[in-house]
C-alpha positions as CSV (number, residue, x, y, z in Angstrom):
1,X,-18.7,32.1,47.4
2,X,-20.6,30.4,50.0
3,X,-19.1,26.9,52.1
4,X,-21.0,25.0,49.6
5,X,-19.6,26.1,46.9
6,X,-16.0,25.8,48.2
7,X,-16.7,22.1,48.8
8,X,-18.2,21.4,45.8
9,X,-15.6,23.0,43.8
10,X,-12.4,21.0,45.7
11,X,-14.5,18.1,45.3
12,X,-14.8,19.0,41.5
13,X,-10.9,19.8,41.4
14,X,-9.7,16.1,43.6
15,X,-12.0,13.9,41.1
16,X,-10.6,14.7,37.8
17,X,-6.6,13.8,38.8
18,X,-8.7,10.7,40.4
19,X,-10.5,10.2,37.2
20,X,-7.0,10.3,35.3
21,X,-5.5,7.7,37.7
22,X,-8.2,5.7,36.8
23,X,-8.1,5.7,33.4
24,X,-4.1,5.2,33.6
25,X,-4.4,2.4,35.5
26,X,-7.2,0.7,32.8
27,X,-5.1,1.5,30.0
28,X,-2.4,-0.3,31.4
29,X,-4.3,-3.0,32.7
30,X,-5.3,-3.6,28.9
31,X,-1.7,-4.1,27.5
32,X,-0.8,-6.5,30.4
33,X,-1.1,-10.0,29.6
34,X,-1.6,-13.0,31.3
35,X,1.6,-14.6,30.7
36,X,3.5,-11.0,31.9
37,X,1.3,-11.8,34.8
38,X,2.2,-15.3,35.5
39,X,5.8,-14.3,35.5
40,X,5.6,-11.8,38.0
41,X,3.9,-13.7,40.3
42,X,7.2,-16.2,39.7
43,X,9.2,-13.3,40.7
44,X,7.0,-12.5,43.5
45,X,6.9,-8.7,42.2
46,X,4.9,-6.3,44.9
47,X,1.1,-6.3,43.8
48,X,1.8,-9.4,41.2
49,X,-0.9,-11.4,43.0
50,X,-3.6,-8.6,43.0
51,X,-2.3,-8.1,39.1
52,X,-2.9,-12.0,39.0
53,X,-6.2,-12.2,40.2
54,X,-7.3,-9.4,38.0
55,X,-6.5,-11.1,34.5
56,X,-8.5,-14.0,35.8
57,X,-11.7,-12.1,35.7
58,X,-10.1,-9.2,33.6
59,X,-13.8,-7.8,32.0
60,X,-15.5,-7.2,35.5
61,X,-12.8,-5.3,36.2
62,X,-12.5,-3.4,32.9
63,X,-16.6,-2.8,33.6
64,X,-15.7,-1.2,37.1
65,X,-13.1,1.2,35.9
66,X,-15.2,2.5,33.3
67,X,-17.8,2.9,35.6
68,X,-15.6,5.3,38.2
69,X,-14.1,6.6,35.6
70,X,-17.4,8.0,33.9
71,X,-18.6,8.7,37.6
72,X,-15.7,11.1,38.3
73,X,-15.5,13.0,34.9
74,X,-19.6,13.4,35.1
75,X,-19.4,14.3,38.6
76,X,-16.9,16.9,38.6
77,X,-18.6,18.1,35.4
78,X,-22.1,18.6,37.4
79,X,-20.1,20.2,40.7
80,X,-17.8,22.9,38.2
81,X,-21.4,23.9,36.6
82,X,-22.9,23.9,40.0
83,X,-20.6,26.3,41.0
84,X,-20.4,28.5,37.8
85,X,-23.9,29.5,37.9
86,X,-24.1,30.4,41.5
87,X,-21.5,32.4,41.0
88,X,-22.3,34.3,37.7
89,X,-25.5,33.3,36.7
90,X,-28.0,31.1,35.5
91,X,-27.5,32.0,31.8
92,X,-27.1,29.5,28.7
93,X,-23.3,31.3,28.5
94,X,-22.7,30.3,31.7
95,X,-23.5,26.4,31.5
96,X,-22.1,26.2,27.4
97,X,-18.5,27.6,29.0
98,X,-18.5,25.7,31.5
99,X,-19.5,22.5,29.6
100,X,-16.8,24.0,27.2
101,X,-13.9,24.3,29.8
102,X,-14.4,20.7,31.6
103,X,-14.7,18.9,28.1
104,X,-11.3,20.1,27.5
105,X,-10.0,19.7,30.8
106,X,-11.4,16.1,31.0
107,X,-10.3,15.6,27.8
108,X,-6.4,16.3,28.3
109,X,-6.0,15.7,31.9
110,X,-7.7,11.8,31.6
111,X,-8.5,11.2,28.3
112,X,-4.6,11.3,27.0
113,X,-2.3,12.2,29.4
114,X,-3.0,9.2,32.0
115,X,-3.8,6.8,28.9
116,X,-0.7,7.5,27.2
117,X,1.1,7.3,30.7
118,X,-0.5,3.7,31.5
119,X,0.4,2.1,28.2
120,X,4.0,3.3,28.0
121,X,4.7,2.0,31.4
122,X,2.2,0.1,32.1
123,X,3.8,-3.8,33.7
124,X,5.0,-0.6,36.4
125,X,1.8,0.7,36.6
126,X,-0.4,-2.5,36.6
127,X,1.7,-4.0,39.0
128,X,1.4,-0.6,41.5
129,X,-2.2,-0.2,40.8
130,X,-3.6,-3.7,40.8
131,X,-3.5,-3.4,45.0
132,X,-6.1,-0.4,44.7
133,X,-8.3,-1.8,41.7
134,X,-8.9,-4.9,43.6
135,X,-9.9,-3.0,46.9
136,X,-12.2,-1.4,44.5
137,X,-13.7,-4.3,42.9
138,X,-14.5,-6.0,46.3
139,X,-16.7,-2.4,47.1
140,X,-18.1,-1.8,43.8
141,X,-18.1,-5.0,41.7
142,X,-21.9,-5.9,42.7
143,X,-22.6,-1.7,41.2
144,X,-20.7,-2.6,38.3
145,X,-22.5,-6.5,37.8
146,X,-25.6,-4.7,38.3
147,X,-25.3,-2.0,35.4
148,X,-23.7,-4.3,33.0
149,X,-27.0,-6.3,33.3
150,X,-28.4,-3.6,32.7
151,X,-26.8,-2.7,29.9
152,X,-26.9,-6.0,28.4
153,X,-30.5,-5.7,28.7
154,X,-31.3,-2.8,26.4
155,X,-28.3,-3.7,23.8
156,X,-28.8,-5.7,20.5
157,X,-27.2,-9.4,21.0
158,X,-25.9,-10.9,23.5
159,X,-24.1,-8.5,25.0
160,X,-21.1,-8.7,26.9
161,X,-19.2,-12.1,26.9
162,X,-18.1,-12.7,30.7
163,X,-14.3,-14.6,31.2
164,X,-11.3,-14.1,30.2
165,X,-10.1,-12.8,26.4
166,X,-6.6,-12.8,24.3
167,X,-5.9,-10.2,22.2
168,X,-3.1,-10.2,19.3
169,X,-0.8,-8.0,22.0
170,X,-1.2,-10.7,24.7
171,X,-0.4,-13.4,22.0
172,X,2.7,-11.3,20.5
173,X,3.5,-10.8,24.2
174,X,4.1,-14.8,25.0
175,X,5.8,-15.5,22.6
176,X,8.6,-13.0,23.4
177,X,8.2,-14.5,26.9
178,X,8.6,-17.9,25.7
179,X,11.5,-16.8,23.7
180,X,13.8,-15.4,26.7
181,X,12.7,-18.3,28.2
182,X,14.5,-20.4,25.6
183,X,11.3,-22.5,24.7
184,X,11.5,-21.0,21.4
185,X,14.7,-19.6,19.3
186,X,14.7,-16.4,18.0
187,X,14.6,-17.3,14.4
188,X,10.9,-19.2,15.4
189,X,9.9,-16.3,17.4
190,X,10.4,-14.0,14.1
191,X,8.5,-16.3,12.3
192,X,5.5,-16.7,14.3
193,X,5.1,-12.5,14.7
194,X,5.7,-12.3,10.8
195,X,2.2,-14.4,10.8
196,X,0.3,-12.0,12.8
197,X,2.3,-9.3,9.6
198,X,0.4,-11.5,7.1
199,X,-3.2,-9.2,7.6
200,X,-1.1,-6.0,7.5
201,X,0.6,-6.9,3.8
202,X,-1.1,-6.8,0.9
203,X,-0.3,-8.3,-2.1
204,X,2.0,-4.7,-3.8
205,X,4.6,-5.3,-1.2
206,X,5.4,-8.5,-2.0
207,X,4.7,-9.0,-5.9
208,X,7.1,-9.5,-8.4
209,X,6.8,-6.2,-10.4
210,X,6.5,-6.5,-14.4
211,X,9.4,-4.5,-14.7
212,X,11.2,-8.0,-13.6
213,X,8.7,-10.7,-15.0
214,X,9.3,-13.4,-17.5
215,X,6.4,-13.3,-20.2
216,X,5.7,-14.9,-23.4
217,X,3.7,-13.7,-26.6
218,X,0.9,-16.0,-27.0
219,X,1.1,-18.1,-30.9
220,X,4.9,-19.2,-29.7
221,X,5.4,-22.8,-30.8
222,X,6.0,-25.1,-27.4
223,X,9.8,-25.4,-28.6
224,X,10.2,-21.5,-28.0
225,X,8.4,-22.0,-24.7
226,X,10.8,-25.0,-23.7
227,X,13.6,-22.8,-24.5
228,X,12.6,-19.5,-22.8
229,X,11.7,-21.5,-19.9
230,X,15.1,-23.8,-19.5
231,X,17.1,-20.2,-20.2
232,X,14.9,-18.4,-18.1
233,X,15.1,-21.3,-15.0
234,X,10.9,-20.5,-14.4
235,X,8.4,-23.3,-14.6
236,X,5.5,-21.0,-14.9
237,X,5.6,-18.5,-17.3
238,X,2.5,-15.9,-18.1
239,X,1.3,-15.5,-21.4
240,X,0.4,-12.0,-22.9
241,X,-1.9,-11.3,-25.9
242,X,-1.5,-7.7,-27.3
243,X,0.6,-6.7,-24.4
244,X,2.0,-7.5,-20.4
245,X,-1.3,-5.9,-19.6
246,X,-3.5,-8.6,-21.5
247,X,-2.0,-11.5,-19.1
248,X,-4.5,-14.5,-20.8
249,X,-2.8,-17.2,-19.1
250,X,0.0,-19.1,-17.6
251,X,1.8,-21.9,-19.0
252,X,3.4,-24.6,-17.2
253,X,6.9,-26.7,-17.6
254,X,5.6,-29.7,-17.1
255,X,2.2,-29.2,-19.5
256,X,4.9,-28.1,-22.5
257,X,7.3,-31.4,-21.2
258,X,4.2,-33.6,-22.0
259,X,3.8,-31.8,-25.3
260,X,6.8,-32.2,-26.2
261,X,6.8,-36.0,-26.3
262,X,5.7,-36.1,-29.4
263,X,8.1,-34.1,-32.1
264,X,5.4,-33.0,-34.4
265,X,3.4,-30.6,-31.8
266,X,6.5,-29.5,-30.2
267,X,6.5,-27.1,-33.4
268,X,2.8,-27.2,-34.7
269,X,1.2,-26.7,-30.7
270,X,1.3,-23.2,-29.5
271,X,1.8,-22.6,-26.2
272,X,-2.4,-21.0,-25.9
273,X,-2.8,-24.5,-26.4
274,X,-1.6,-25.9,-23.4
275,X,-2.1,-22.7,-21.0
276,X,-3.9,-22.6,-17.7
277,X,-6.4,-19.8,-16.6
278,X,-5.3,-17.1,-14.9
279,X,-6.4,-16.0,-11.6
280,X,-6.2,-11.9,-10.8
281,X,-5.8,-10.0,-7.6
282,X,-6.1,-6.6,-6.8
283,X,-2.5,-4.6,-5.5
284,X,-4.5,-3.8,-2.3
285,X,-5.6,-7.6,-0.9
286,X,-4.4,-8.8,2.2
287,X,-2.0,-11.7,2.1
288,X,-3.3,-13.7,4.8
289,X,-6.7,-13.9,2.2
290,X,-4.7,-14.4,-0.6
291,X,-3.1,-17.3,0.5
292,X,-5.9,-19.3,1.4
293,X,-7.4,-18.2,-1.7
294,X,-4.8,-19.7,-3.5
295,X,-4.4,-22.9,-1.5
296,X,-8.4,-23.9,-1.5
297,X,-7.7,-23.0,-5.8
298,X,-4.7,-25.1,-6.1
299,X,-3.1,-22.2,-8.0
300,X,0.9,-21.4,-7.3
301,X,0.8,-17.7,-8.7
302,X,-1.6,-14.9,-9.7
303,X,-1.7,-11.9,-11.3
304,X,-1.0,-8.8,-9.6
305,X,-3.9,-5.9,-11.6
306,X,-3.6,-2.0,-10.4
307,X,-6.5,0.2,-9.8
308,X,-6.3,1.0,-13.7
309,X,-7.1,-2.8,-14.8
310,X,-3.5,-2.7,-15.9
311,X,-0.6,-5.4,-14.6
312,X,1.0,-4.8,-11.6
313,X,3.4,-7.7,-10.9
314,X,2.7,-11.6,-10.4
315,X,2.6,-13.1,-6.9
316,X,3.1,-17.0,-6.1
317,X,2.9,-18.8,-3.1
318,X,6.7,-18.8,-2.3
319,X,6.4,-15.0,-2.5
320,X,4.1,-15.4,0.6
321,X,6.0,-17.9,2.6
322,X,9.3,-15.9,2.3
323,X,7.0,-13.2,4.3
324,X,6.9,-15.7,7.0
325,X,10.1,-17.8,6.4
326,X,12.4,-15.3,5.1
327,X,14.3,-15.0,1.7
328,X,14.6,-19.0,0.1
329,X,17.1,-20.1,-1.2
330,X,18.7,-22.9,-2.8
331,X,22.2,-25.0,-2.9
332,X,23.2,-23.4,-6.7
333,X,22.9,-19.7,-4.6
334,X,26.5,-18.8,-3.7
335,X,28.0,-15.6,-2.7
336,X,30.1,-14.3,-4.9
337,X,32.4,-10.9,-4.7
338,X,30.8,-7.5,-6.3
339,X,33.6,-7.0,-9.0
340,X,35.9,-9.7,-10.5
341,X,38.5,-8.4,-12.8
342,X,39.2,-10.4,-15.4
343,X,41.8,-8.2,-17.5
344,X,42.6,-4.8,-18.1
345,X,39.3,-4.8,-20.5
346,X,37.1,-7.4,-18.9
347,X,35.6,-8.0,-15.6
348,X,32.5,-9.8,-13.9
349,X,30.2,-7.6,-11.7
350,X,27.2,-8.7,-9.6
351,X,23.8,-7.1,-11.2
352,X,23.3,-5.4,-8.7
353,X,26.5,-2.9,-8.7
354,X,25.4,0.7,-9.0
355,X,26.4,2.2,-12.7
356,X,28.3,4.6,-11.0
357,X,30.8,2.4,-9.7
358,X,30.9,0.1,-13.0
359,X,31.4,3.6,-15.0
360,X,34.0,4.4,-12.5
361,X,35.8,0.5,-13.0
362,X,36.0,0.9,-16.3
363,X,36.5,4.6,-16.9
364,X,33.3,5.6,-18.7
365,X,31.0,8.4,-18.0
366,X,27.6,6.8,-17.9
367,X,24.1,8.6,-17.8
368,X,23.1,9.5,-14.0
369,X,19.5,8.6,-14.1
370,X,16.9,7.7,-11.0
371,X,14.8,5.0,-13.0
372,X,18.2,2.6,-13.7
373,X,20.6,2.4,-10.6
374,X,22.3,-1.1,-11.2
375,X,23.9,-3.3,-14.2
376,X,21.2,-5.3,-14.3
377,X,19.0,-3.0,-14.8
378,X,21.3,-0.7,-17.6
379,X,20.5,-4.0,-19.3
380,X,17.2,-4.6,-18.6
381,X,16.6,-1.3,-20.0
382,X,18.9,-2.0,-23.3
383,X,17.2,-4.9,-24.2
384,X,13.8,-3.6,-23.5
385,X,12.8,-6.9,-21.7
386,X,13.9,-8.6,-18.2
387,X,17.2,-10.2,-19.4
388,X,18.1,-13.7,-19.4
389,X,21.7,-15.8,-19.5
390,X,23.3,-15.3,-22.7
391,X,21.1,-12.1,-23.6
392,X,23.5,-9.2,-24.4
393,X,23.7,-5.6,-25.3
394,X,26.4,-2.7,-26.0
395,X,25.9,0.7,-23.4
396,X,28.1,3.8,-24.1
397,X,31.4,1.4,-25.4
398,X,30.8,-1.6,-22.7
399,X,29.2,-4.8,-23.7
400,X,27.1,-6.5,-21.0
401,X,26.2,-10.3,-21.3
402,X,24.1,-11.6,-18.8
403,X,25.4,-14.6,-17.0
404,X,24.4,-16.6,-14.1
405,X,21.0,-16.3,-12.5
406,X,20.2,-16.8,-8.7
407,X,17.9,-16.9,-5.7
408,X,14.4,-18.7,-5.9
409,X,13.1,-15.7,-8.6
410,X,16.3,-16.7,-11.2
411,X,17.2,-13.3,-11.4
412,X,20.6,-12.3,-13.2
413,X,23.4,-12.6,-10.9
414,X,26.3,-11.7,-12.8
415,X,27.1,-10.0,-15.5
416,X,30.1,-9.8,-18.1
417,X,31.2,-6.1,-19.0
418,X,33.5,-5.8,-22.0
419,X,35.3,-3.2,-23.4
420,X,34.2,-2.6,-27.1
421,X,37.3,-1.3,-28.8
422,X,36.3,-0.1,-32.1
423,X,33.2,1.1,-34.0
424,X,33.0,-1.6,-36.2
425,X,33.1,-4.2,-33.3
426,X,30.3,-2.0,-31.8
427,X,28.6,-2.4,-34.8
428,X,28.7,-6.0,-35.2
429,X,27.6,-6.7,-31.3
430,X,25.5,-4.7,-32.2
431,X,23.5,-7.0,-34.7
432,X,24.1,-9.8,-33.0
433,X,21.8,-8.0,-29.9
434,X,19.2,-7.6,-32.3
435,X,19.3,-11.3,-33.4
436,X,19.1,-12.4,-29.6
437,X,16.5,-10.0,-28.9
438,X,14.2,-11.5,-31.8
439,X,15.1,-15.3,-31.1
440,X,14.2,-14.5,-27.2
């Protein structure tokens, strides 16, 4: 191996680590933001005013280190090949391995290690390579101006904006600055990050699934409306036609109150009569679109449709801002205890108790199944509909009656368990489910 080839080859060897600091020091560089920087500078942090002076012309500097850093992986490339076929030959085998081996080895040793170095740590290494990058920008900044013309030139549109940019990170970034700096609380700072959530939710995750909607079969009289919807506590109600997959429209509180003025069409006027169209969603739309979808139609909920056409769920608008807000409530909401005991037969349970724990209050083995895990649902799944206050059914010698309902969906918060003693007691419950079930 001649001197030549010795120099080129440590040449070859001292670029790529060079080319890896380069591209950990740009990846880094590209999480920081400018409010990070401004507070550093406050705490007069070494290399905070080269890091400073950066993010106030951050794309020349993002132009230069791609630059060096595509000089160094393309020079050591050339050098390593160079070398190869002096060595063994002038050969195709020679050049494809060793395109082969510095791919590889540019690949690992600055395409992931260094990047995923620089945007772990990277306020430390910003702030302890802003220094160099700036030395370098006042060398090779007019190279860098030159080529980005240049590539401006031969690329579709207008190319490359110059100034400064802000990126979601940067955004998400001041506001937990402006939170430890106590301009906002922490309740306001979880509110504005759940906005930038909004594009990354889609409609599925925050839908009320049919399993737990309120529906009515459309040629009900307004008076059954009325009453479904005062038991129910929901001023909008969906109306089905052959079944909850045929959602036809949505009838409103207020349109059956103005009915209802008049005693003759409160039992004469179906509800199809005063319903509103329907608007439908796919499962998979962002929420951020859906929301101003529904706010430019004036609509409060939607239907929810799967990728089989069938329903899904419903979504409103409150379903949205309790993404951003949190869970709403209201002043009838109160906390009440998991398990009241009432007697020896008798007790009041939240719906939401596991069945395992009401089958061990009461004594009763009850079925251990993954599709029902709480009272509420063991009743939902006895009546064959989402129950309601007052609706009640008989499982395996315990009566449940649904109770109270809470939170801004009305859902059944409580729910009375009896004892049935004897068979003919069963029996008569039993027929006065039915009835419920076919006046609801």
């Amino acid at each position: 191996m001649t001197t030549a080839d010795v120099i080129a080859l440590v040449v070859a060897i001292c670029l790529v680590p060079i080319g890896g600091l380069i591209a950990c020091v740009d990846s880094a560089l590209a999480r920081v933001s400018k409010a990070r920087a401004e507070e550093f500078q406050r705490e007069d942090r070494p290399g905070a005013k080269a890091l400073w002076a950066i993010m106030a012309d951050r794309p020349r500097y993002t132009n230069l280190l791609l630059l060096l850093r595509l000089a160094c992986e393309l020079t050591a490339t050339v050098l390593a090949t160079v070398v190869a076929r002096s060595q063994w030959g002038t050969g195709w085998p020679v050049l494809v391995l060793t395109v082969a081996v510095m791919i590889v080895i540019c690949y690992a040793v600055i395409g992931v290690g260094p990047r995923t170095l620089g945007r772990q740590y990277f306020n430390r290494v910003a702030l302890a390579g802003a220094p160099a990058v700036r030395l370098l920008g006042r060398m090779f900044n007019p190279l860098a101006a030159l080529l980005t013309l240049l590539g401006n030139a031969i690329t579709p549109g207008r190319g490359l904006r110059d100034g400064p940019f802000a990126s979601e990170v940067e955004l998400r970034e001041l506001v937990d600055l402006a939170e430890q700096r106590g301009v906002v609380e922490h309740d306001e700072r979880q509110m504005i990050q759940s906005v930038f959530e909004l594009g990354n939710t889609i409609a599925r995750e925050v839908m009320v699934p049919r399993t737990e909607v309120v529906w009515i079969e459309h040629g009900k009289s307004i008076r059954q409306g009325l009453a479904l919807a005062l038991r129910s506590g929901f001023s909008r109600i969906p109306v089905t036609g052959e079944n909850l997959d045929d959602v036809i429209g949505v009838v409103y509180l207020k349109d059956m109150a103005r009915r209802a003025q008049d005693p003759e069409q409160v039992h004469t006027t179906v509800v199809d009569a005063v319903m509103r169209a329907v608007t439908y969603v796919p499962e998979s739309k962002p929420v951020d679109e859906l929301l101003r979808e529904m706010q430019a139609a004036r609509s409060h909920i939607a239907v929810v449709i799967d990728e089989y056409g069938g329903t899904a769920g419903i979504v409103t608008i409150e379903d949205v801002l309790e993404e951003i807000v949190g869970e709403i409530t209201d002043e009838y909401d109160v906390e009440r205890a998991p398990i009241e005991r009432i007697d020896d037969d008798t007790a009041r349970v939240t719906a939401r108790l596991a069945v395992e724990d009401l089958g061990e209050l009461f004594g009763v083995e009850l079925p251990d199944r993954d599709d029902v895990e709480t009272v509420g649902g063991l009743l939902a799944e006895a009546l064959g509909r989402v129950p309601i206050p007052g609706a009640h059914a008989i499982v395996h010698g315990l009566e449940l009656t649904a109770e109270d309902v809470g939170g801004r969906r009305n859902r059944i918060d409580t729910v009375l368990v009896r004892r049935v003693a004897d068979e003919a007691e069963r029996t008569d419950h039993a027929r006065d489910t039915e009835a419920a079930i076919r006046e609801s």
